[in-house]
LONU-375950 format. One record per atom (N, C-alpha, C, CB): residue in three letters; x, y, z. Coordinates in steps of 0.02 Angstrom, whole numbers, plus 50000, padded with zeros to 5 digits. Glycine has a CB too. Layout:
AlaXYZ
...
% end
This chain:
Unk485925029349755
Unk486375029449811
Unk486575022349831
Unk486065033049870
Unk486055017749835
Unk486415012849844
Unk486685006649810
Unk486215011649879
Unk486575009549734
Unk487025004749700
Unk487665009449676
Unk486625000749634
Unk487785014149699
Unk488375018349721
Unk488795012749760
Unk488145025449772
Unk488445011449815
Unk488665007849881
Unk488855001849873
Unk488195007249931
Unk488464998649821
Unk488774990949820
Unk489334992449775
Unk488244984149788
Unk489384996949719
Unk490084996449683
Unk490544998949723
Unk490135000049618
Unk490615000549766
Unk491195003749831
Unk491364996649851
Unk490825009449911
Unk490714992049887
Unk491004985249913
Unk491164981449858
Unk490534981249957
Unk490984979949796
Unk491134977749738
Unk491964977949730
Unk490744981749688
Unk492054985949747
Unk492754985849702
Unk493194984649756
Unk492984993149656
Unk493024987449829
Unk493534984149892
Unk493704975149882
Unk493014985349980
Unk493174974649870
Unk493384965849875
Unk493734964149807
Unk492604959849884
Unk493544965549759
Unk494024964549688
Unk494694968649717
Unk493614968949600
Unk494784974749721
Unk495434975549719
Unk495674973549794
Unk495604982949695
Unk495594971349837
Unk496134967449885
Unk496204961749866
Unk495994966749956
Unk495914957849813
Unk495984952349812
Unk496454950749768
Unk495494949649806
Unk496594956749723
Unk496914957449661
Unk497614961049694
Unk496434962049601
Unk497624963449760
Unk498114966549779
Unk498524958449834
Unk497804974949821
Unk498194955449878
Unk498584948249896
Unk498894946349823
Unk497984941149928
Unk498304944749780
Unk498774939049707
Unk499344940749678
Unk498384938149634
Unk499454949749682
Unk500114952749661
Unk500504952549708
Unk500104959149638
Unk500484949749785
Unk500924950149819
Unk501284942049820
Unk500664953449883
Unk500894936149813
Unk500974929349822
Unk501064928449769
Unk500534925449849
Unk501054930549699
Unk501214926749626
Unk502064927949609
Unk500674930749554
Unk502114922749636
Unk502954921249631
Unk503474928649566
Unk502984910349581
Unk503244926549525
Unk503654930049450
Unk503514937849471
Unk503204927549354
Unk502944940249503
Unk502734948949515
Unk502984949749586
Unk501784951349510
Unk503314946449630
Unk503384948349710
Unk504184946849719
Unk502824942749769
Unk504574950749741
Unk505144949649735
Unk505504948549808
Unk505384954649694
Unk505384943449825
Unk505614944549917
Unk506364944249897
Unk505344936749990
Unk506624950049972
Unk507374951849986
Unk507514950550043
Unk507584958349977
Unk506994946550078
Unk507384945450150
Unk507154938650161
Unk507164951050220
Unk507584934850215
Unk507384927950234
Unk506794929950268
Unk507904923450279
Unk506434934750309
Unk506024935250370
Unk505404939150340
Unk506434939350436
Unk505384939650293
Unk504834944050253
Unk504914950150214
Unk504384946050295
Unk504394951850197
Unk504744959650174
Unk504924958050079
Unk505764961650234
Unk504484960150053
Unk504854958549976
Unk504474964849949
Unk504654949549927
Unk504734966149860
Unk504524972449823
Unk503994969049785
Unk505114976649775
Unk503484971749802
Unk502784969149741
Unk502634974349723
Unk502034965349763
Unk501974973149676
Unk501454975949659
Unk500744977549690
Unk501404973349620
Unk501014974649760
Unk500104972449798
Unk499884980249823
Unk500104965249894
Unk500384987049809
Unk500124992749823
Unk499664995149763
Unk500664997149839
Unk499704993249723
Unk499454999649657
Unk498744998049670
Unk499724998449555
Unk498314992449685
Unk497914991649699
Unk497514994849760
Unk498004987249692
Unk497984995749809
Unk497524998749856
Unk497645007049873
Unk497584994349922
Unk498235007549834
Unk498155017249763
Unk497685017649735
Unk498665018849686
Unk497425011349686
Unk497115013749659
Unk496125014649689
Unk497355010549602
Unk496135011849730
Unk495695012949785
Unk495465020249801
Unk496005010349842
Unk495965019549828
Unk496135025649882
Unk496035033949831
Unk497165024249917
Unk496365032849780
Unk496175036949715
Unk495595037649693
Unk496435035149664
Unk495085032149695
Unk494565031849666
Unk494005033349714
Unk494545025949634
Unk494115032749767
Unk493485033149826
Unk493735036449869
Unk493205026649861
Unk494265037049886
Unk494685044049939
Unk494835038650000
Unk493995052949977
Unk494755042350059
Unk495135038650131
Unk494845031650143
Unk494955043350208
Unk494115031550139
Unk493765025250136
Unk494085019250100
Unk493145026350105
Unk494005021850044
Unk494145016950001
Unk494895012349993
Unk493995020249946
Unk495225017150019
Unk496015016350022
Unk496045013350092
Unk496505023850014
Unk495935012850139
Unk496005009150189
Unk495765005250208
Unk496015010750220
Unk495025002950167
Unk494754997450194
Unk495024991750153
Unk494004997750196
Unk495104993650077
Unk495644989850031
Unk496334986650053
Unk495834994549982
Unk496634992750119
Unk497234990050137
Unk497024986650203
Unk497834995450142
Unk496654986650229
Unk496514983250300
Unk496204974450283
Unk495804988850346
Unk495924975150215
Unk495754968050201
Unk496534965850169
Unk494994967050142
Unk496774968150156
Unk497504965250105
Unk497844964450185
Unk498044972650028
Unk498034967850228
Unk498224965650290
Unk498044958550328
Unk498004970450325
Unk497294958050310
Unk496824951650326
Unk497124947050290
Unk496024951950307
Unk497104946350231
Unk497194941750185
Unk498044938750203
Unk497024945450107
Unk498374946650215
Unk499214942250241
Unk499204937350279
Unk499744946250285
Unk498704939450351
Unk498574935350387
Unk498534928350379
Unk498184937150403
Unk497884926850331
Unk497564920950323
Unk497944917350282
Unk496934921450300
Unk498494919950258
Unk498814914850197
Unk499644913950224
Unk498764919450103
Unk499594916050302
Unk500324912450314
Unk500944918650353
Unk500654909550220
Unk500484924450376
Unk500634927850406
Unk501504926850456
Unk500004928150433
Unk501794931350495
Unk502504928650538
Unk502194934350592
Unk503524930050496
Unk501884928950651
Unk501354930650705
Unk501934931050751
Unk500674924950725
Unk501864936550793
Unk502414935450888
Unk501834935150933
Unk503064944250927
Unk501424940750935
Unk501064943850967
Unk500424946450950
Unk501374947350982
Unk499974948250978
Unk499394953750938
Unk499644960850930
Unk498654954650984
Unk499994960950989
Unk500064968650953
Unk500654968550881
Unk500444974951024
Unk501244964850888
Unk501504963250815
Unk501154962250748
Unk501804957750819
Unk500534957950768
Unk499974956750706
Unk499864963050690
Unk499224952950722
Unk499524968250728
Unk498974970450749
Unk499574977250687
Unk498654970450852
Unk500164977850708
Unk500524984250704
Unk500794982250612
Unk501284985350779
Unk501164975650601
Unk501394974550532
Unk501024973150480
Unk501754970250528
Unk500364970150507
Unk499824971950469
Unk499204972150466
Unk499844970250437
Unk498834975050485
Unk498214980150496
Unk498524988250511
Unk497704977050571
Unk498964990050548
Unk498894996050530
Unk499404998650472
Unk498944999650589
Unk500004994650470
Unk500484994250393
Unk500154994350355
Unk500904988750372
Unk499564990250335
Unk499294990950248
Unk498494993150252
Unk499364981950196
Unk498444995250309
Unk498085001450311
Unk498205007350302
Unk497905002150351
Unk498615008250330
Unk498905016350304
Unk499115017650247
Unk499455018950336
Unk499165010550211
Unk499385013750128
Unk498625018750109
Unk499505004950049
Unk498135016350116
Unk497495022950107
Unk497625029150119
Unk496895022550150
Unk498125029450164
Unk498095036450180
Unk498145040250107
Unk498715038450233
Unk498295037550050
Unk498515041549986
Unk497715043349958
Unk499065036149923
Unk497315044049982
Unk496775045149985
Unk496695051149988
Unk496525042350022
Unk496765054350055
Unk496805062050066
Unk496975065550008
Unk497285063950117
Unk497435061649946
Unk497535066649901
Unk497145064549830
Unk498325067849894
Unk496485062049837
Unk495825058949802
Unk495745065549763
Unk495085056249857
Unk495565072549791
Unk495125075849777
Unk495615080049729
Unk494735078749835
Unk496265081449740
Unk496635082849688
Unk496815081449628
Unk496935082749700
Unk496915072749643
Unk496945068349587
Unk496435071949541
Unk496755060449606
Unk495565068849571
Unk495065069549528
Unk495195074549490
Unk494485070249554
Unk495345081349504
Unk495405089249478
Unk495925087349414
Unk495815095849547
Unk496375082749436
Unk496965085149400
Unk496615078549322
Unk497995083249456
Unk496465075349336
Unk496225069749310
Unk495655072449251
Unk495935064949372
Unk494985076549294
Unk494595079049247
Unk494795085149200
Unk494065080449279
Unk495135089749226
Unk495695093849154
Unk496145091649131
Unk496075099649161
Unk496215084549136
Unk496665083649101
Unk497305085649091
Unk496485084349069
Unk497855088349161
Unk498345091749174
Unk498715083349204
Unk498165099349229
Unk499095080049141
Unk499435075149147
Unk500115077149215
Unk499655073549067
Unk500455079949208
Unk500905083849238
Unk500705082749332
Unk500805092249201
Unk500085087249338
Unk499955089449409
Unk499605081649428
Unk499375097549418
Unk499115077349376
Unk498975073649404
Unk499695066049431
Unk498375072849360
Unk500135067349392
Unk500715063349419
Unk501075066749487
Unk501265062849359
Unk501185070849502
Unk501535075349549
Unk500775071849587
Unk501755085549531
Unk500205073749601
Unk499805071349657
Unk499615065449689
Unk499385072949649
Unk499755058149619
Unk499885051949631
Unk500505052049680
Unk499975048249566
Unk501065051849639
Unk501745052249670
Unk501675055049747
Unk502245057249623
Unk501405059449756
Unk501285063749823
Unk500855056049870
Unk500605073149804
Unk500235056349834
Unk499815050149868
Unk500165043849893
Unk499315047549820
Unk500535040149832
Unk501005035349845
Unk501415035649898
Unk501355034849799
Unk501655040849893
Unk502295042249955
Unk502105041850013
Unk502645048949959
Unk501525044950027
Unk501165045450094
Unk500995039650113
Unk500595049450097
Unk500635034750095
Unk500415028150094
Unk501115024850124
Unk500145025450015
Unk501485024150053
Unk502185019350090
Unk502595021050141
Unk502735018150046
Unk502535028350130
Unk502815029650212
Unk502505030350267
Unk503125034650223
Unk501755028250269
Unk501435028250344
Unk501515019850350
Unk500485032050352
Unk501545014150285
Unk501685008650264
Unk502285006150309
Unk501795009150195
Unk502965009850312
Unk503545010350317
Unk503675010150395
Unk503765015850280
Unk503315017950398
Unk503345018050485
Unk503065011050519
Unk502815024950518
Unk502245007250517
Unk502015002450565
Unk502624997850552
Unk501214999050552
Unk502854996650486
Unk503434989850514
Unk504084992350548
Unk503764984750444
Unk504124998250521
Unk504705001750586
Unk504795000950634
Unk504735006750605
Unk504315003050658
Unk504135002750742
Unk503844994050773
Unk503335009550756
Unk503684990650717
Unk503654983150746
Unk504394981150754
Unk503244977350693
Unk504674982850694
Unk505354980650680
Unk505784982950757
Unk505674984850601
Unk505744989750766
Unk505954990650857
Unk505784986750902
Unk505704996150892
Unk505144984150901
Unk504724981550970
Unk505124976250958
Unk503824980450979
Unk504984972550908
Unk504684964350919
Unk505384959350879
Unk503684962850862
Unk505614963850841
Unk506164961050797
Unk506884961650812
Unk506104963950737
Unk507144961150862
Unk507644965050877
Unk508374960050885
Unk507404969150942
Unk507854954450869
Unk508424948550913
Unk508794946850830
Unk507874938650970
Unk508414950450784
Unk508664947250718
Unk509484951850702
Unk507964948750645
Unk509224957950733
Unk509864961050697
Unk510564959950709
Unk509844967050704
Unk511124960750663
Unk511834957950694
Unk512194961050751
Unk512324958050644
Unk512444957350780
Unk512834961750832
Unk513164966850850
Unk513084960250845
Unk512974973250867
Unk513414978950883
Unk513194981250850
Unk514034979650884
Unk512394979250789
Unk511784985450745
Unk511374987450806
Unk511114981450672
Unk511074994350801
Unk510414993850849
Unk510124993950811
Unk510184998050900
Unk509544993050867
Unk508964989850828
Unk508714993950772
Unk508364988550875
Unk508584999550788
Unk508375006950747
Unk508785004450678
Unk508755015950790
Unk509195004250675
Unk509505004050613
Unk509315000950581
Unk510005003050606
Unk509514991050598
Unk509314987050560
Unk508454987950553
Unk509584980750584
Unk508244991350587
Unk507474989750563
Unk507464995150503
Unk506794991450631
Unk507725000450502
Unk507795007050451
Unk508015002850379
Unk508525013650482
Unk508574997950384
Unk508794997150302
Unk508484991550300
Unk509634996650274
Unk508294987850365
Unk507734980050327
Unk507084982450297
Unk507394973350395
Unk506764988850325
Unk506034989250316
Unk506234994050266
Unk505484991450380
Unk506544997550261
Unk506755002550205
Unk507055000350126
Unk507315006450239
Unk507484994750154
Unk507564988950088
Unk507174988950019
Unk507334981950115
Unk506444985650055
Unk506034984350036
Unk505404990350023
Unk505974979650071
Unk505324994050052
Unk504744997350058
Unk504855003149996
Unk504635000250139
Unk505775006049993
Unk505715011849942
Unk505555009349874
Unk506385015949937
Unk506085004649856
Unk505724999949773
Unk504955001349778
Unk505834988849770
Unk504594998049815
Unk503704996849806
Unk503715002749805
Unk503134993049864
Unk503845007749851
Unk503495012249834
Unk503615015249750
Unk503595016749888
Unk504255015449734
Unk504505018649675
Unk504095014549616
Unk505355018149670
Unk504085005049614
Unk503625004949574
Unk502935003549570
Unk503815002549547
Unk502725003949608
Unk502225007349627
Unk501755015449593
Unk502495007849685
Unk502285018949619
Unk501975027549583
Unk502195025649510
Unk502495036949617
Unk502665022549477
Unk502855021549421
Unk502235019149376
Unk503415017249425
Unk501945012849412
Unk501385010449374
Unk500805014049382
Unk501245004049388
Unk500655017949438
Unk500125020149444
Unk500295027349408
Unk499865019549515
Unk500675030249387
Unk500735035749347
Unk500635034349251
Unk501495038549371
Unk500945028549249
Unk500675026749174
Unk499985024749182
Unk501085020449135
Unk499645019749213
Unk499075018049203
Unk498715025949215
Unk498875011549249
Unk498645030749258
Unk498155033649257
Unk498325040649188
Unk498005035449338
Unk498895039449185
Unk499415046149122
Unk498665044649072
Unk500605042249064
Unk498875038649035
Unk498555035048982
Unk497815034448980
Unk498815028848981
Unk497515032649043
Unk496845032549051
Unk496525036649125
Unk496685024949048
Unk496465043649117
Unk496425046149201
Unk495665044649204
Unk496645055749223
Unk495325044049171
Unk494575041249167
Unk494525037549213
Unk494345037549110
Unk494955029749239
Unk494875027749290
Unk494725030649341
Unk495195025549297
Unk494895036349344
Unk494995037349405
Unk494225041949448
Unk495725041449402
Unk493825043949379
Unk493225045949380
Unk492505042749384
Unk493265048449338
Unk492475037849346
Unk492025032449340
Unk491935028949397
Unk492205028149293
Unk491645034949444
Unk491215031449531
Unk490535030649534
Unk491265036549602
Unk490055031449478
Unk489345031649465
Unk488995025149455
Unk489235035549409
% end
C-alpha cells in the first residue's frame, strides 16, 4: 500500500512538471493572444493523470501545473483572479477523471473504439470546466481589454474559447493515439 502511495506522488510530480515544460517550450506552445492564453500540450499530461489514478490524480496534477504558472511568471490582478485562472482552471482539467473507471474497462478489453469515445468524453470535460474558470475571470477581472461596443461575455467567449477548443482537440488527439497504441498505460498502477 504504500509504495502504491509514493508512485501516485512520484508520478504527480513527474507529470506536472512535464505538463509546465510542454506549456513554456517555445516550438510545443503556441500563444494566440498578447495577454495569455496559447494552444499547448501541457493538458495530455494531467489526462493522463487523471486516467491513470481517477479524480485524485487528475487534479492534484492540475492544481500543481496551476502552481507552477504561478511561479514562472503568472498575469496576477487579484487573489481571487489568481485563485479563479489558475488553481481552479487547471484544476478542473482532473475532472476527466470521473471517467477513469471506464477508460480502465475499455482499456483492459481492449475495445479501442469505446476506449477513445471515453478519453474524448474525459478530455472534454476537463477543458470545459478548464474553459469555464477563465470565463468567468475573463467577466470579472478582464473587461477593460475588450473592444468597444464588445461585452464583456463575448470577448471573454472567443478570447478563452480561441484558445481552449484547439488544446482541447489536440489534446484528445494525442491522448487517443498514445493510449489506441499502448492502453497498458493506462493500467500499470501497482
Amino acid at each position: 500500500m504504500r509504495s502504491k502511495r509514493v508512485l501516485f506522488l512520484v508520478e504527480v510530480a513527474i507529470f506536472s512538471a512535464l505538463a509546465i515544460l510542454l506549456d513554456i517550450i517555445p516550438f510545443l506552445s503556441f500563444k494566440l493572444w498578447a495577454q495569455g492564453g496559447s494552444v499547448s500540450f501541457a493538458m495530455v499530461p494531467v489526462f493522463i493523470m487523471a486516467f491513470r489514478w481517477g479524480l485524485g490524480g487528475g487534479v492534484l496534477t492540475g492544481l500543481l501545473l496551476g502552481f507552477y504558472q504561478i511561479l514562472l511568471g503568472a498575469y496576477i490582478l487579484t487573489p481571487l483572479q489568481t485563485f479563479l485562472d489558475y488553481f481552479v482552471a487547471f484544476g478542473v482539467i482532473g475532472l476527466a477523471g470521473l471517467f477513469a473507471k471506464p477508460v480502465w474497462e475499455a482499456a483492459r478489453s481492449r475495445k479501442i473504439k469505446k476506449l477513445a469515445v471515453w478519453i474524448i468524453l474525459g478530455a472534454f470535460i476537463g477543458s470545459l470546466f478548464r474553459f469555464f474558470g477563465h470565463f468567468v475571470a475573463g467577466i470579472v477581472f478582464y473587461g477593460e481589454f475588450a473592444p468597444e461596443g464588445q461585452p464583456v461575455w463575448l470577448y471573454s467567449l472567443v478570447y478563452n474559447g480561441g484558445y481552449m477548443l484547439p488544446a482541447f482537440i489536440v489534446s484528445a488527439i494525442v491522448l487517443c493515439l498514445l493510449f489506441s497504441q499502448r492502453p497498458t498505460l493506462l493500467l500499470n498502477r501497482s
